[in-house]
Backbone bond lengths (Angstrom), bond angles and torsions (degrees), N, CA, C in turn:
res aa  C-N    CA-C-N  psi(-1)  N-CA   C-N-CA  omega(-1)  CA-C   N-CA-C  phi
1 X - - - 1.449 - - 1.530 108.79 -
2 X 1.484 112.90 110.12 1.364 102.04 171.16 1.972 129.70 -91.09
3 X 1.134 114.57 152.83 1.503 106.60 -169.71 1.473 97.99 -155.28
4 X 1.447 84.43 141.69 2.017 93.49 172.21 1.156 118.81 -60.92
5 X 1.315 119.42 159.34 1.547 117.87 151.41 0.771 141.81 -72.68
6 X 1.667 128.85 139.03 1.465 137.71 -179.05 0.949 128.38 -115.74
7 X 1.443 105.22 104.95 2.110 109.06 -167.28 1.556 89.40 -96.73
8 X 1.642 122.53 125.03 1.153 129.84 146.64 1.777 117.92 -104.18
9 X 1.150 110.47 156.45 1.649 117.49 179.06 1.182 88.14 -89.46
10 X 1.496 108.59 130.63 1.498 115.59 164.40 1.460 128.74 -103.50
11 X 1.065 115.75 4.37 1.708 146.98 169.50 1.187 141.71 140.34
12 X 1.685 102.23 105.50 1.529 108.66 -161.14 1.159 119.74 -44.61
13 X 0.997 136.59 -42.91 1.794 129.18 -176.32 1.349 106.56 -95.36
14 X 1.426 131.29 32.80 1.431 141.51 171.57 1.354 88.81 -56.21
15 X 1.609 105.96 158.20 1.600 122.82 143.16 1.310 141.46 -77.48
16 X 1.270 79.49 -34.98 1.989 92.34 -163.64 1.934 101.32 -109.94
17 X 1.234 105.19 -44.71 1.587 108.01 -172.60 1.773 105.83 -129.01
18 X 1.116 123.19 117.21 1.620 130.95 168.21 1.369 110.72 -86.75
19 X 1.389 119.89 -65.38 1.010 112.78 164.95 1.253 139.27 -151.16
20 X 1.664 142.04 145.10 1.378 145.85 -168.67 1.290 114.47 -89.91
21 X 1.731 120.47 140.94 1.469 124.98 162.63 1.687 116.40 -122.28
22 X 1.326 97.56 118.15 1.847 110.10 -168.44 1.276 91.66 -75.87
23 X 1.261 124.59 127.10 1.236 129.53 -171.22 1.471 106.45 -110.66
24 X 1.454 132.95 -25.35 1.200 141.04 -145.27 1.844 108.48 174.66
25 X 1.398 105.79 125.77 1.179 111.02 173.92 1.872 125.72 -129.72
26 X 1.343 117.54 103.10 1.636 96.21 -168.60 1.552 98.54 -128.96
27 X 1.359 85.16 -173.81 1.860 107.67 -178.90 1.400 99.17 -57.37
28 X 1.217 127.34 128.72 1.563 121.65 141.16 1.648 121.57 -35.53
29 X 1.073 109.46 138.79 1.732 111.88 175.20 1.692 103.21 -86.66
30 X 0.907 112.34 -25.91 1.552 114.38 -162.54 1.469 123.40 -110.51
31 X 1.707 101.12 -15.61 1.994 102.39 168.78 1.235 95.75 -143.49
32 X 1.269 107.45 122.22 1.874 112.23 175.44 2.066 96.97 -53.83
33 X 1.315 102.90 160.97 1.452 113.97 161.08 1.283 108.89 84.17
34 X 1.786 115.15 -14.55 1.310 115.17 -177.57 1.581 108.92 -107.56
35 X 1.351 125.74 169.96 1.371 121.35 -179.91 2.157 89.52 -130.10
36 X 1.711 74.92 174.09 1.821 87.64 161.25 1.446 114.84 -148.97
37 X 1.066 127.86 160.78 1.239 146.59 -135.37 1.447 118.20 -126.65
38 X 1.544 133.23 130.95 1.676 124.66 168.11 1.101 94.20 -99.54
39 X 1.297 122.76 131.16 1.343 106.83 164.58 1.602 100.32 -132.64
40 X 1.388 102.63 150.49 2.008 106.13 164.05 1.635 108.71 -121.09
41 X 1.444 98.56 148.99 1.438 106.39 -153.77 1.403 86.37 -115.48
42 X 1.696 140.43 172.71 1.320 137.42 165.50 1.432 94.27 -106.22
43 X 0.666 144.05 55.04 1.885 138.85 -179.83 1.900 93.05 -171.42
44 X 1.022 99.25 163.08 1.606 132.26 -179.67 1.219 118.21 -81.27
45 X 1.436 146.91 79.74 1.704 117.45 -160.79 1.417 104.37 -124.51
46 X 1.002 105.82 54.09 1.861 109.08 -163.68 2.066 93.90 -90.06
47 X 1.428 114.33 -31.23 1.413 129.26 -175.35 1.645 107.26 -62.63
48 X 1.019 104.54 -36.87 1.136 125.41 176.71 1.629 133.74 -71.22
49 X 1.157 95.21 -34.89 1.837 113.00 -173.68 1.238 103.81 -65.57
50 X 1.574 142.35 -31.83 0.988 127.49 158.65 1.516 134.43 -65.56
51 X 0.879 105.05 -34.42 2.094 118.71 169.05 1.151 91.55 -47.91
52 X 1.632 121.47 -77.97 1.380 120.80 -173.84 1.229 123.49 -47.31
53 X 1.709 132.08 -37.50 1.778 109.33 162.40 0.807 110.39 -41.59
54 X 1.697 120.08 -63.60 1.184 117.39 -147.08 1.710 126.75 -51.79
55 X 1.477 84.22 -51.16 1.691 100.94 174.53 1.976 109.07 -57.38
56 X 1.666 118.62 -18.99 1.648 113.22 167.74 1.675 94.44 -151.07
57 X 1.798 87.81 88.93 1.669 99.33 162.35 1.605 112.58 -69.76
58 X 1.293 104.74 156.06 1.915 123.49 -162.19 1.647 85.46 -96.62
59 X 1.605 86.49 117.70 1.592 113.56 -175.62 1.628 105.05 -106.53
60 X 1.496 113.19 111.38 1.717 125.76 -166.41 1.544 91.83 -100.76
């Protein structure tokens, strides 16, 4: 399924992220009902990605 992109501002006086572009949206391969997402961010958040597991560890 192809689809344009959608850059929304996600909050102008943000710190970390202003704004996102959904680049791509599909079926999950691995849980029916769910999808996954491309997304591009204007900020860097790679420093970050670990805080965030931590704070929601992947429950099997």
């Amino acid at each position: 399924m192809e689809m344009d992109e959608v850059k929304r501002e996600v909050r102008p006086q943000g710190s970390l992220v202003k704004e996102v572009t959904l680049k791509q949206v599909k079926p999950c391969l691995a849980a029916e009902g769910k999808i996954r997402v491309l997304m591009e961010l204007d900020s860097e958040i790679g420093d970050i990605i670990p805080l965030i597991a931590n704070m929601y560890p992947l429950v099997l």
